[in-house]
N, C-alpha and C positions, 0 to 999 in steps of 0.2 A: 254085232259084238260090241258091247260097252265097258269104257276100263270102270276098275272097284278101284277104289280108292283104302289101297292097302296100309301097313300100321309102317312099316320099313319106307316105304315113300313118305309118306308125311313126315316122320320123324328127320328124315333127309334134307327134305323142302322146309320144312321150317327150321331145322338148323345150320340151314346155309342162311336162311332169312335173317334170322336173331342173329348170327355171325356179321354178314354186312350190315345191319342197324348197328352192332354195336363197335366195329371198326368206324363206321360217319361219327358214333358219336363220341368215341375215343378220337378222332381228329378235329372236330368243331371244339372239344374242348380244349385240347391243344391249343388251338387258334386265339380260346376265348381266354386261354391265361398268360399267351404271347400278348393278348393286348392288356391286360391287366400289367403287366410287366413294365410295357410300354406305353400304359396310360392314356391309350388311344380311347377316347370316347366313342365310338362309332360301332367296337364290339359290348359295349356294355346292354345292348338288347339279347346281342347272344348270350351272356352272361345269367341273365334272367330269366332266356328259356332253358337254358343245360341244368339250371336248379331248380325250376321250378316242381313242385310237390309231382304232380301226374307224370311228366317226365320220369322222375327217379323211379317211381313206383313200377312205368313200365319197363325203364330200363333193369330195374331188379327183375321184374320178371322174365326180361331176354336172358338174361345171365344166371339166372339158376336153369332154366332151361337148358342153354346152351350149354352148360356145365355137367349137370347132370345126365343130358344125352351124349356129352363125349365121353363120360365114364362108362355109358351102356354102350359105346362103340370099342371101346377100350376090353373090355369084357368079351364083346363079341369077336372082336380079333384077333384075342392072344387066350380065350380062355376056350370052351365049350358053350358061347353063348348065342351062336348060332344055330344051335338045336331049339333055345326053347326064348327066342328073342324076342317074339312077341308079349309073354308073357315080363320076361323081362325090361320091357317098355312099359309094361302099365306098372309096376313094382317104381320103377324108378321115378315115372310121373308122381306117385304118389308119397315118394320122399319127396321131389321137389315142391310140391303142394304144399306139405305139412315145413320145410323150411323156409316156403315164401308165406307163408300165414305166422311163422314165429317169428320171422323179419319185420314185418308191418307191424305187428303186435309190437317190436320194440323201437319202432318209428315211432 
């Protein structure tokens, strides 16, 4: 017997993923405007990786993710979305798509 790698698990696993990536990076930034504050030279390399271009771009992409599969969770708990959830996971991937391409676009 070998497991499938079904649409409700992945969505799960990778939005506990995106969730802890983007609490680390919601706290190094913290850290890194604690020392901005206080002038501490020593965060100024973290400084310049929480901005850096490929940074943000993936961090956009944790967070429309992450965002928009809590709406499809949202939907599926309080609504009738767990009759047809699957399909309502590829629906929702494909707003987020087309909102993380009109964000870069206005990057």
């Amino acid at each position: 017997m070998r497991y499938r790698w079904q649409t409700g698990a992945m969505a799960w696993l990778i939005h506990r993923i995106t969730g802890a990536a983007i609490s680390i990076y919601l706290l190094l930034h913290i850290l890194a405007q604690f020392g901005l504050k206080y002038d501490q030279k020593g965060l100024a390399g973290l400084r310049d990786f929480l901005s850096a271009k490929v940074v943000v771009i993936i961090l956009l992409a944790f967070l429309i993710y992450h965002g928009v599969n809590g709406v499809r969770e949202l939907i599926i708990d309080f609504g009738n979305g767990a009759l047809y959830h699957k399909k309502l996971f590829w629906v929702m991937m494909v707003i987020g798509v087309v909102v993380y391409v009109a964000t870069l676009a206005a990057l």
